[in-house]
C-alpha positions as CSV (number, residue, x, y, z in Angstrom):
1,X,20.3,20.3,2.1
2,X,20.7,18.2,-0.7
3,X,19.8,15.0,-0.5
4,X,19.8,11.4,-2.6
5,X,17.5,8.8,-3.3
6,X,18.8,5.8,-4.6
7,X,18.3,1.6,-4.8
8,X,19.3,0.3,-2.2
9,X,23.4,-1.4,-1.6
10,X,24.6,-3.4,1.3
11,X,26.8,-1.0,1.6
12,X,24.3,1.9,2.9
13,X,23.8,0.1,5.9
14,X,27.6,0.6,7.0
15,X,26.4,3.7,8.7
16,X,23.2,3.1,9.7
17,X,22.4,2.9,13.1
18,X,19.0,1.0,13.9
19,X,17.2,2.2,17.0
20,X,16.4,-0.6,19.5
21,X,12.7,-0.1,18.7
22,X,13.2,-0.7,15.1
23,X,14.9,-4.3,15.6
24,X,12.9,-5.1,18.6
25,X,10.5,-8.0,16.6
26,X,13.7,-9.0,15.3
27,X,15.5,-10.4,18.4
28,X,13.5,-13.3,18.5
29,X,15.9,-14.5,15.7
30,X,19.8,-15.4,16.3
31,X,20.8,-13.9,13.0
32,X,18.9,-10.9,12.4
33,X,21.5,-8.5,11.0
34,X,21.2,-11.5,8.1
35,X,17.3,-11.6,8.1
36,X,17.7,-8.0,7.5
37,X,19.7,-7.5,5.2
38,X,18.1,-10.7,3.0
39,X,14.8,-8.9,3.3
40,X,16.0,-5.3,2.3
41,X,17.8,-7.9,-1.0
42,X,14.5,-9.3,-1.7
43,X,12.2,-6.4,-2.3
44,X,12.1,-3.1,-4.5
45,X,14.2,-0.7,-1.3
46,X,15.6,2.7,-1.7
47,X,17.8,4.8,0.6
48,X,17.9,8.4,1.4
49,X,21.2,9.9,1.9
50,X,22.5,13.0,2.9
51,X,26.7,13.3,2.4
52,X,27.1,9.7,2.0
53,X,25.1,8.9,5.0
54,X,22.1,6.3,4.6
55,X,19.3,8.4,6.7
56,X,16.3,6.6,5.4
57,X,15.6,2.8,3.9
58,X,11.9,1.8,2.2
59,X,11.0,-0.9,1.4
60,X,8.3,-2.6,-0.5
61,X,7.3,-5.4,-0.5
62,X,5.2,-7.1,-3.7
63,X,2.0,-9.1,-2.6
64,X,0.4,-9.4,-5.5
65,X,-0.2,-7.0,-8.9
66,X,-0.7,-3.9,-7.8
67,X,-0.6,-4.4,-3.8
68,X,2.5,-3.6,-1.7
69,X,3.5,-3.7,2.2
70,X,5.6,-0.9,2.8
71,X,8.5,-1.5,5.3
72,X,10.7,1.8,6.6
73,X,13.5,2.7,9.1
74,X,14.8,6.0,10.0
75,X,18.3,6.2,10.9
76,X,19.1,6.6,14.5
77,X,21.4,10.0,14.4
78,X,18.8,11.8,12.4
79,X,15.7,11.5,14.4
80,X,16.0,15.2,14.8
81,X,14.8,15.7,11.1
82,X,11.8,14.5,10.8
83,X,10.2,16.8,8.7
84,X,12.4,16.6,5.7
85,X,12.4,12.8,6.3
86,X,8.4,13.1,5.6
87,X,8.6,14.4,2.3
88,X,11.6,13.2,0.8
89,X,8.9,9.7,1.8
90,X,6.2,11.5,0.3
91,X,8.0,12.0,-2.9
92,X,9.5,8.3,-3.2
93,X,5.9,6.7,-2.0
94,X,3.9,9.0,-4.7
95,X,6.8,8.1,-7.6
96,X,6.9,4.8,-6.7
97,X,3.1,4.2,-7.0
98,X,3.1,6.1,-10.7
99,X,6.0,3.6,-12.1
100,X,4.8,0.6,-10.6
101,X,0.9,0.6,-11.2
102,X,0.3,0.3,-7.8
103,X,-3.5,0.2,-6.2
104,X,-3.0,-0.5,-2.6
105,X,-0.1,0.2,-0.4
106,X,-0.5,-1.0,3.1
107,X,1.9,-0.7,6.5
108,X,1.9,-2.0,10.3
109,X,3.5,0.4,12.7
110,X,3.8,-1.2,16.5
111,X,0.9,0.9,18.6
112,X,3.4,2.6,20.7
113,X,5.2,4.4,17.4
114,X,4.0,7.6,18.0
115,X,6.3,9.4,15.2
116,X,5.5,6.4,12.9
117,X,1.4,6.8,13.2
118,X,2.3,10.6,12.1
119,X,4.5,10.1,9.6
120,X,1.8,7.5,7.6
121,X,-1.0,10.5,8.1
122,X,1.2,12.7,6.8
123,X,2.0,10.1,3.7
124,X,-2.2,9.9,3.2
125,X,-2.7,6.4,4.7
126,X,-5.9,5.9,6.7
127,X,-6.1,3.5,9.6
128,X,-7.4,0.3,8.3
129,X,-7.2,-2.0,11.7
130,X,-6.1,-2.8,15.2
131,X,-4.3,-6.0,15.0
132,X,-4.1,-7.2,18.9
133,X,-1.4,-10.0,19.3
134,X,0.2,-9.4,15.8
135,X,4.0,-9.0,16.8
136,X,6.4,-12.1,17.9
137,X,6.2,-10.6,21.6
138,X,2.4,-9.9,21.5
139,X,2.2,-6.8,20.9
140,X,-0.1,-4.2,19.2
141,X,0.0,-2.6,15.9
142,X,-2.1,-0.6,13.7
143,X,-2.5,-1.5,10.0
144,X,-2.6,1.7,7.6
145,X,-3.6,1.4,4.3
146,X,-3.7,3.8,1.2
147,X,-5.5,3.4,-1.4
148,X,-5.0,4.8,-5.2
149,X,-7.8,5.5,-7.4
150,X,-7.8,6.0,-11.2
């Protein structure tokens, strides 16, 4: 399988499907297909692809010099492929950190993300927190961190 890794176009969410889960915090808001797709604008985000399909959007976020929040979402029809999903993330995360001097990179995945909790061990990010009440609906999610020395 060959895939691509490229910035991020409006265009590569035409077919993306989101799973319910990932647009859950979301639905609060009336026009979230907009907050989306303002945020994804906003900040440095790239997209995996395989055959012209988007399977994979990062994004991250700039907090400060050096410090990013990481934000990702793994297209619906490809949940099966988690594996290769892992290290193409691996290999964007660990190029992404050389080019932009970064120090810190930190992420909150909802408590009940079970795939997500994997996918940032397998990425090197330690658990950092519990953060009890964080999301719009209350709910539970664990801050990761990973920190870059040298």
């Amino acid at each position: 399988m060959i895939y691509k890794i490229e910035l991020f176009q409006i265009g590569h969410l035409t077919n993306f499907v989101f799973r319910d889960e990932d647009i859950y915090s979301l639905k609060y808001m009336d026009d979230y297909e907009d907050h989306i797709i303002i945020f994804l604008k906003k900040n440095l985000t790239f997209t995996l692809s395989y055959q012209n399909k988007t399977i994979f959007i990062v994004s991250f976020n700039k907090l400060w010099p050096g410090v990013f929040e990481i934000w990702g979402v793994v297209n619906k029809q490809y949940l099966y492929n988690y594996f290769s999903i892992f290290r193409y993330a691996r290999y964007i995360l660990n190029d992404f950190v050389k080019n932009f001097n970064v120090h810190r990179l930190q992420c909150q995945v909802r408590k009940e993300f079970y795939k997500s909790h994997r996918m940032m061990k397998f990425l090197d990010f330690k658990k950092e927190a519990v953060l009890y009440n964080y999301g719009p609906f209350k709910e539970t999610y664990i801050q990761y961190s990973r920190l870059i020395y040298g």
